[in-house]
C-alpha positions as a Markdown table, in Angstrom:
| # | Residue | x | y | z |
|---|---|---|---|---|
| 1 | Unk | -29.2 | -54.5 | 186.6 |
| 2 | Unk | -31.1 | -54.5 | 182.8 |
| 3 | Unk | -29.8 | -51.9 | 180.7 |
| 4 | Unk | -32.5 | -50.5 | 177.7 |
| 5 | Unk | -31.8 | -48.9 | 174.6 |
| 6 | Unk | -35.6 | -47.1 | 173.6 |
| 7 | Unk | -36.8 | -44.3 | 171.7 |
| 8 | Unk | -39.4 | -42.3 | 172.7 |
| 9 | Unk | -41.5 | -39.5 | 170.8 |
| 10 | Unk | -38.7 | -39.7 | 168.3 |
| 11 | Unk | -35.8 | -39.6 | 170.6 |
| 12 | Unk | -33.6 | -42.2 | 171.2 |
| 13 | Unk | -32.6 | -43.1 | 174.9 |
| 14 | Unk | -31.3 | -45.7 | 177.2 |
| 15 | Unk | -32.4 | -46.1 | 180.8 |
| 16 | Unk | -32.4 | -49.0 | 183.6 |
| 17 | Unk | -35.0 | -51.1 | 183.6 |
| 18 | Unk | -37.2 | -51.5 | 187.0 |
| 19 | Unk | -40.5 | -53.6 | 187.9 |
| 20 | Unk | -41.8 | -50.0 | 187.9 |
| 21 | Unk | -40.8 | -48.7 | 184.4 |
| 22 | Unk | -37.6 | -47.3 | 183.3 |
| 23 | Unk | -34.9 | -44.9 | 184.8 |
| 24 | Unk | -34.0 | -42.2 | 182.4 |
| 25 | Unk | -30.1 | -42.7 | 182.3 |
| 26 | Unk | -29.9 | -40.0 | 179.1 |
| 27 | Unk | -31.8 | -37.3 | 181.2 |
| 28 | Unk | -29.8 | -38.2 | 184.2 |
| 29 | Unk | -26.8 | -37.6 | 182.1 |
| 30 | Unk | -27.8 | -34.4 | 180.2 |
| 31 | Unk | -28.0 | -36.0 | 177.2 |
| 32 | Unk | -24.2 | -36.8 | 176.5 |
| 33 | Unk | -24.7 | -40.1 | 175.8 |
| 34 | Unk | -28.0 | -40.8 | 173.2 |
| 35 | Unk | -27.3 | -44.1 | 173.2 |
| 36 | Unk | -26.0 | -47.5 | 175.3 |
| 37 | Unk | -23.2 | -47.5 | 172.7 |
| 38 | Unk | -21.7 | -43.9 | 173.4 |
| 39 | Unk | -22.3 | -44.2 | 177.3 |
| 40 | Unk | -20.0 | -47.6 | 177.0 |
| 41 | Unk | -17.8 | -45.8 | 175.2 |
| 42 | Unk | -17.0 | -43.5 | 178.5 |
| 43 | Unk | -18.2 | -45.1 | 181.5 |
| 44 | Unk | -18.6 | -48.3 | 183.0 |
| 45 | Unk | -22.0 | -49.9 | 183.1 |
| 46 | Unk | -21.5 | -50.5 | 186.9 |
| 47 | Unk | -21.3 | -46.7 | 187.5 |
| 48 | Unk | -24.9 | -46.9 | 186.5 |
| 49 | Unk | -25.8 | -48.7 | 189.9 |
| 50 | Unk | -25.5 | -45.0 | 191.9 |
| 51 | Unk | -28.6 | -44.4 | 190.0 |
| 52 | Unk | -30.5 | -47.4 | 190.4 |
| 53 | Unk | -32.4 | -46.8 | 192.9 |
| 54 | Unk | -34.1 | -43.2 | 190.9 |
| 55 | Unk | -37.7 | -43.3 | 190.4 |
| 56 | Unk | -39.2 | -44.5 | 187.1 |
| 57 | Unk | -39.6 | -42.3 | 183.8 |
| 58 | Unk | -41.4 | -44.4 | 181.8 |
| 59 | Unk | -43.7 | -46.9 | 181.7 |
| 60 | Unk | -42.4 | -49.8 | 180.1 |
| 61 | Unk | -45.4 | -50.0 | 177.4 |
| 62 | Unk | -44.6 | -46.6 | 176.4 |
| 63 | Unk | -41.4 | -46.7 | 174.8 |
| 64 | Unk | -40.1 | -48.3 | 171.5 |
| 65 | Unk | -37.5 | -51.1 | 172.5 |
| 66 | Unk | -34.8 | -50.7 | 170.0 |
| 67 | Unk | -31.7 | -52.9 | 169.4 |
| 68 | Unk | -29.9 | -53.5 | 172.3 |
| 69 | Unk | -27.1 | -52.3 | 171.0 |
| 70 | Unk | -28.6 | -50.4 | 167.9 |
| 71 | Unk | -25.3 | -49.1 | 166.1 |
| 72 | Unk | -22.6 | -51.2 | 167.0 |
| 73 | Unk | -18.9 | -50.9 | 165.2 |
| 74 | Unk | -18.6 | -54.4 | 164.6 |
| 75 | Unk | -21.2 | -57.7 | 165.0 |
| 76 | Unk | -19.7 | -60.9 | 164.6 |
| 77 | Unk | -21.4 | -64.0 | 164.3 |
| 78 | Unk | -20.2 | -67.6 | 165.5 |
| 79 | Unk | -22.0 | -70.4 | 163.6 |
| 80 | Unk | -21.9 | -74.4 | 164.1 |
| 81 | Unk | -21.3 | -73.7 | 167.8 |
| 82 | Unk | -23.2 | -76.3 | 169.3 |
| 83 | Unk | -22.6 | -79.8 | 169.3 |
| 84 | Unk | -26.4 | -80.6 | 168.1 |
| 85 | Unk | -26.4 | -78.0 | 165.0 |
| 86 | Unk | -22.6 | -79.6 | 164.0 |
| 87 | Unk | -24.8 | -82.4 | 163.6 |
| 88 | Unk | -27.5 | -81.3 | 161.7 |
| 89 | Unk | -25.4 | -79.7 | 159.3 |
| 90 | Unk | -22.7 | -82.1 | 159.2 |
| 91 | Unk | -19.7 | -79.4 | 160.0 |
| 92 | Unk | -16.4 | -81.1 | 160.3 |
| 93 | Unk | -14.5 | -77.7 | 160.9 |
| 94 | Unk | -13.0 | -77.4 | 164.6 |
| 95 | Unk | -12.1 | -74.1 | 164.3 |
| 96 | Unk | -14.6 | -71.1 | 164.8 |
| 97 | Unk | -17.2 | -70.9 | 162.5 |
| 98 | Unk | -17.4 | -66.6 | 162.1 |
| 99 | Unk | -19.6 | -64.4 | 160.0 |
| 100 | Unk | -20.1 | -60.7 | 160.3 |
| 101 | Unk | -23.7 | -58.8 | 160.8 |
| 102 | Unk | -24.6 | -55.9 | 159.7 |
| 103 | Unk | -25.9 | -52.8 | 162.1 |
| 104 | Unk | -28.6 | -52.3 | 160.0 |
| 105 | Unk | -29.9 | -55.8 | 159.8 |
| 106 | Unk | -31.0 | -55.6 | 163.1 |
| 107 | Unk | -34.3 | -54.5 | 164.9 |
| 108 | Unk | -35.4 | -54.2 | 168.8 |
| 109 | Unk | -38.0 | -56.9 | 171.2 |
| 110 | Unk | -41.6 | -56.2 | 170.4 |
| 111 | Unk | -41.7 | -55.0 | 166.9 |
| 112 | Unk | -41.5 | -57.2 | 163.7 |
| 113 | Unk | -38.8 | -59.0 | 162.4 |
| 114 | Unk | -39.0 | -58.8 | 158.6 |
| 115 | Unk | -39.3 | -62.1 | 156.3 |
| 116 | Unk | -37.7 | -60.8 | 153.3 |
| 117 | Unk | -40.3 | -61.6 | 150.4 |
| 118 | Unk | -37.3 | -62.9 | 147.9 |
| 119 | Unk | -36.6 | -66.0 | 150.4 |
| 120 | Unk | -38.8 | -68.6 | 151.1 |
| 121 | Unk | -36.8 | -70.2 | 154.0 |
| 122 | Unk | -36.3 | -68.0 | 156.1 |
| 123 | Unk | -34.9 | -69.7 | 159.2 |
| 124 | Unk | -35.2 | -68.9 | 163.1 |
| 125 | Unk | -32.1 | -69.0 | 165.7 |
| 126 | Unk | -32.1 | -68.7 | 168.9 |
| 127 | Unk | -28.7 | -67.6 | 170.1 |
| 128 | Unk | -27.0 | -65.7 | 173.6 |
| 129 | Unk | -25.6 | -62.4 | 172.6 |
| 130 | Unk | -22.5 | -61.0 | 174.2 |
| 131 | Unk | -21.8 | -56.8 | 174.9 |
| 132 | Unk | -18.2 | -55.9 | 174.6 |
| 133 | Unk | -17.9 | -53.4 | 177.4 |
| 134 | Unk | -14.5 | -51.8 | 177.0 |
| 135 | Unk | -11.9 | -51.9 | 174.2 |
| 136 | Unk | -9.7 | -54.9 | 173.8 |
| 137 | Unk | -7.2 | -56.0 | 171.5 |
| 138 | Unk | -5.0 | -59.4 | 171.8 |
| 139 | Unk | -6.6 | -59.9 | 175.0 |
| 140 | Unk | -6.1 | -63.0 | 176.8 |
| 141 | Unk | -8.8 | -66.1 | 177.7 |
| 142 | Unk | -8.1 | -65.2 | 181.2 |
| 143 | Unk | -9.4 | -61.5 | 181.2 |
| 144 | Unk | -11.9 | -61.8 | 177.9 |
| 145 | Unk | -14.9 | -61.6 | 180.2 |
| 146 | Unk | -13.5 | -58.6 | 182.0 |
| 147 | Unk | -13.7 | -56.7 | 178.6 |
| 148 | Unk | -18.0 | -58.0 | 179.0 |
| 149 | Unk | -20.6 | -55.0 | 179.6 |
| 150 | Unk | -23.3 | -57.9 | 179.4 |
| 151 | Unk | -25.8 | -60.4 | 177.9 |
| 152 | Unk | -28.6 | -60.7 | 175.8 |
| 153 | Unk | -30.9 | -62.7 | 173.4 |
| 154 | Unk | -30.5 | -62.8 | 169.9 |
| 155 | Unk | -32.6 | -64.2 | 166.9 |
| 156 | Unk | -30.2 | -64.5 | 164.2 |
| 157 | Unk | -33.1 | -65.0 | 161.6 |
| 158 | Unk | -31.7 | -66.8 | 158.8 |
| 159 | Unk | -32.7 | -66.6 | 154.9 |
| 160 | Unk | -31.1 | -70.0 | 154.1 |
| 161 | Unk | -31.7 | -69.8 | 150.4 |
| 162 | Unk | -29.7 | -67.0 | 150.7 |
| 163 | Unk | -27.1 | -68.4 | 152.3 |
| 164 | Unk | -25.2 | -70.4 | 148.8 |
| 165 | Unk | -21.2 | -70.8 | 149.8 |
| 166 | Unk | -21.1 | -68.3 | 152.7 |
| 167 | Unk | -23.5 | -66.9 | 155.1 |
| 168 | Unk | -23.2 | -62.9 | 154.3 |
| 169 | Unk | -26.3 | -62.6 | 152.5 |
| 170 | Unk | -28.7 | -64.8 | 154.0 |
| 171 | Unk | -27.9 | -62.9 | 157.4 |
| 172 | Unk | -28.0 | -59.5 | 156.6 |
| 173 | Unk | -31.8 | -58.6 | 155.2 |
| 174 | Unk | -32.9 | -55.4 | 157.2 |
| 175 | Unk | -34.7 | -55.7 | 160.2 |
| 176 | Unk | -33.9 | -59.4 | 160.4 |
| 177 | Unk | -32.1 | -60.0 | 163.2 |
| 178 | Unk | -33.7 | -59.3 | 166.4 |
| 179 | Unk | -32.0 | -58.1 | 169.7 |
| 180 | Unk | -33.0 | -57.8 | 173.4 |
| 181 | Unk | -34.9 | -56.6 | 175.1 |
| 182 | Unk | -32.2 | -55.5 | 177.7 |
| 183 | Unk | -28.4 | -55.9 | 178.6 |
| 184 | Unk | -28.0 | -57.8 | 181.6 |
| 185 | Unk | -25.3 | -56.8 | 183.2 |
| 186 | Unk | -22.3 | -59.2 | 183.6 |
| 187 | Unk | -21.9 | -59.4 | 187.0 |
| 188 | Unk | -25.2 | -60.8 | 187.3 |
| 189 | Unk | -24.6 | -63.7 | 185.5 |
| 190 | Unk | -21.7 | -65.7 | 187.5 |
| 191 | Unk | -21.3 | -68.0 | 184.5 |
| 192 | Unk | -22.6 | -67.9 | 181.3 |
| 193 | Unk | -22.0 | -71.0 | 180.5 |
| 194 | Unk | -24.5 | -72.2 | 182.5 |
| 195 | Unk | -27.8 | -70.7 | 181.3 |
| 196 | Unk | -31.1 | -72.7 | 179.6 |
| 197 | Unk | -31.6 | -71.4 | 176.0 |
| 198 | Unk | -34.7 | -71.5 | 174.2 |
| 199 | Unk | -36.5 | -70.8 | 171.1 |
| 200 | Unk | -40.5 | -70.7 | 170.7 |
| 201 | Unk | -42.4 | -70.7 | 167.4 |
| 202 | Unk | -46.4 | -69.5 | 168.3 |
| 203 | Unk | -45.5 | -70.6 | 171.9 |
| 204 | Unk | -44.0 | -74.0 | 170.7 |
| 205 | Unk | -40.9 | -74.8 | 171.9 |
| 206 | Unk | -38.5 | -75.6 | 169.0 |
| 207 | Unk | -35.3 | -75.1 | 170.8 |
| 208 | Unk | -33.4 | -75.9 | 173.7 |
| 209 | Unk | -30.2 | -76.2 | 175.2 |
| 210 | Unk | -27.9 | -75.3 | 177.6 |
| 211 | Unk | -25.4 | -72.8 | 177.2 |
| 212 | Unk | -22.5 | -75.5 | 178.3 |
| 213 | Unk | -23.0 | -76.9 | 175.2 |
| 214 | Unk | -21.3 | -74.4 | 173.3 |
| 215 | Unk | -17.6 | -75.7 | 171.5 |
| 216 | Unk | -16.2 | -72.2 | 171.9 |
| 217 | Unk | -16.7 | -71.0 | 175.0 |
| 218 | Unk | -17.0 | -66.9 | 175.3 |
| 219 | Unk | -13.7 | -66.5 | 176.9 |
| 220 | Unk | -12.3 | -68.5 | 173.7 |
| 221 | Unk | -14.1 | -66.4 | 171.0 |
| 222 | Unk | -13.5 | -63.2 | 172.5 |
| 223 | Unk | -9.5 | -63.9 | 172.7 |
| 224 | Unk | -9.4 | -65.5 | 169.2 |
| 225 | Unk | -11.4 | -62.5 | 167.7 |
| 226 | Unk | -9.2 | -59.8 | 169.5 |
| 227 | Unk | -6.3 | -61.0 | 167.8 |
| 228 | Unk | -7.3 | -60.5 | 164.5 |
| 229 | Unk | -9.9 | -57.1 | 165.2 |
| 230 | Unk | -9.7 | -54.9 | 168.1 |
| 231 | Unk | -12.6 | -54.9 | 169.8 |
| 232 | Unk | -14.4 | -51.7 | 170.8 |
| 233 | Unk | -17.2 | -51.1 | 173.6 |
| 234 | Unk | -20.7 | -51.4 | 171.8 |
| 235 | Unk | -19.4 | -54.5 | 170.0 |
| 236 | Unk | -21.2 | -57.7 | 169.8 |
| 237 | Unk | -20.7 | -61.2 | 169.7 |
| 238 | Unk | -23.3 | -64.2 | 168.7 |
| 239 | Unk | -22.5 | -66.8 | 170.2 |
| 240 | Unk | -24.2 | -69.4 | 168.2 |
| 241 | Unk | -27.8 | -71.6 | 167.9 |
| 242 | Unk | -28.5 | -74.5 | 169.2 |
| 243 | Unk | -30.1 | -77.6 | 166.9 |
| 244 | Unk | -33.6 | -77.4 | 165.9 |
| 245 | Unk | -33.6 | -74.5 | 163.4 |
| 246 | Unk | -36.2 | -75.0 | 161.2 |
| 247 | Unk | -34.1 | -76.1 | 157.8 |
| 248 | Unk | -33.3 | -79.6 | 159.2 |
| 249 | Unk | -36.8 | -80.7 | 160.4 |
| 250 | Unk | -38.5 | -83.3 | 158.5 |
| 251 | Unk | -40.6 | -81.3 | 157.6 |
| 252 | Unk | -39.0 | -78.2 | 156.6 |
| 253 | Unk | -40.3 | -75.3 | 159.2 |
| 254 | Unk | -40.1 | -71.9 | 158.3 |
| 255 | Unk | -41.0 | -68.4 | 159.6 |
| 256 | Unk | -44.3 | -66.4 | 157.9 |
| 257 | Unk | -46.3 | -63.9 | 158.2 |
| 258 | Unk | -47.9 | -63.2 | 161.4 |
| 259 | Unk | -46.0 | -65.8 | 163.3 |
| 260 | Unk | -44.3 | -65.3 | 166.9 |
| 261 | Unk | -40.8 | -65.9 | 167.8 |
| 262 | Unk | -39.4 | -65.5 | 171.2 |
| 263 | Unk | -36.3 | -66.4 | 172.3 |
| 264 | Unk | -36.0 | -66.9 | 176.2 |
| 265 | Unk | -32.1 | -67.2 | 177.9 |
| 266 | Unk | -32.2 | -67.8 | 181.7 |
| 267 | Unk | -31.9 | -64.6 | 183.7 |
| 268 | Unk | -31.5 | -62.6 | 180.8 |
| 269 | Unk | -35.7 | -62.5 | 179.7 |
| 270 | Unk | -37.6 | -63.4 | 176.5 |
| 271 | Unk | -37.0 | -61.4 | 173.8 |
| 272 | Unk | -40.6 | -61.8 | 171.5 |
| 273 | Unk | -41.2 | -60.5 | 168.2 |
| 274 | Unk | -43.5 | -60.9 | 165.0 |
| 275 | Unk | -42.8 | -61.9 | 161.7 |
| 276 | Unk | -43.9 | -59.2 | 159.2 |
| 277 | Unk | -43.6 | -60.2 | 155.3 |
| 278 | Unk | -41.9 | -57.4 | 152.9 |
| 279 | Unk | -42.6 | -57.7 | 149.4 |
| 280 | Unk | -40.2 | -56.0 | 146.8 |
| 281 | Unk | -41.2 | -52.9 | 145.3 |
């Protein structure tokens, strides 16, 4: 089951996505929940299945896909989480690499990602995304996925000369991160650390991997996190890019204007979006 958060003629919805269209959860629900977010906050995403079977809404090219996850409490990053980008970057530190993302930064599959006019290497990473589904605090490795709603794609777009001692403001442009398109749920991937990763620039494959390959697996970030932060349903996790970004090819290869990125995680779809240039005021 694929979970969408969209906006339509202004309002903001989520529904279940079908080969048909989309299920109007919100409607179904009178409204009580606007948003994936507040319906995780009260319900479990497999109560959803009872209505899965509903006839479509919407056509899927008339909605606005929006975040997947468009106001989430916390977002927190993992970096250097793959054995290729320690590499690249030369990163000696075995413990968790984490950086925080801010709600705002963030912007839904289909529309631009914005290529903040102030940087000019502005970076692409592909990365697997991970839905907290139910509040957790000092949980432990054994139940962390337990506490999963779902997956989805992430590109963490990166303004690397931004980025001086700490990642916080290289990361956080608005409308530079992009997530989606959907949440797919967790029982419908058996392990998640088993799944291809890719990145394309214009079609061009410029990353790939294999979700094995990350350091710290999900069950691992989730307990080390919780035990610092509690961890509320709508909350997300990056998981971390692969090697390839565009910083450490020889040479350099950076997002512009008008170029496509798509990132494309096995059973959990290919998340495509634009790059649109702001220039400051």
């Amino acid at each position: 089951m694929k979970i969408v958060n969209f906006s339509i003629s202004g309002k903001n919805k989520f529904g279940i996505v079908k080969e048909a269209g989309i299920i109007d959860v919100s409607a179904i629900y009178g409204n009580r929940y606007p948003s994936l977010k507040a319906f995780l906050e009260h319900e479990d995403v497999s109560s959803l299945r009872k209505i899965a079977s509903a006839a479509a809404d919407y056509a899927i090219n008339e909605v606005e896909f929006l975040p997947v996850i468009d106001n989430p409490t916390k977002i927190i990053c993992v970096g250097m989480n793959y054995s290729e980008k320690r590499v690249e970057f030369n990163e000696q530190n075995p413990e968790p690499t984490l950086f925080v993302r801010f709600a705002d930064s963030q912007t839904g599959h289909l529309s631009y990602v914005n290529k903040p006019a102030e940087s000019r290497e502005f970076d692409y990473e592909g990365e697997l995304a991970v839905i907290i589904g139910k509040k957790c605090s000092h949980v432990s490795e054994q139940d962390a996925l337990s506490h999963v709603a779902g997956y989805s794609c992430y590109m963490d777009g990166s303004a690397r000369d931004w980025q001086h001692t700490w990642y916080t403001a290289g990361k956080n442009w608005p409308r530079t991160g992009a997530f989606g398109p959907y949440l797919t749920c967790r029982d419908e991937i058996p392990d998640p650390h088993n799944l291809q990763i890719r990145t394309f620039l214009n079609s061009r494959e410029v990353q790939c991997d294999n979700t094995k390959n990350m350091i710290h697996k999900i069950p691992y970030l989730i307990s080390y996190i919780s035990t610092f932060t509690p961890l509320s349903a709508g909350d997300v996790i990056i998981t971390g890019s692969p090697g390839g970004v565009g910083k450490k090819r020889t040479p350099p290869l950076f997002l512009k204007e008008g170029d496509c990125i798509e990132v494309e995680i096995e059973g959990l779809g290919r998340l495509s979006n634009h790059i649109k240039e702001s220039f400051a005021a």
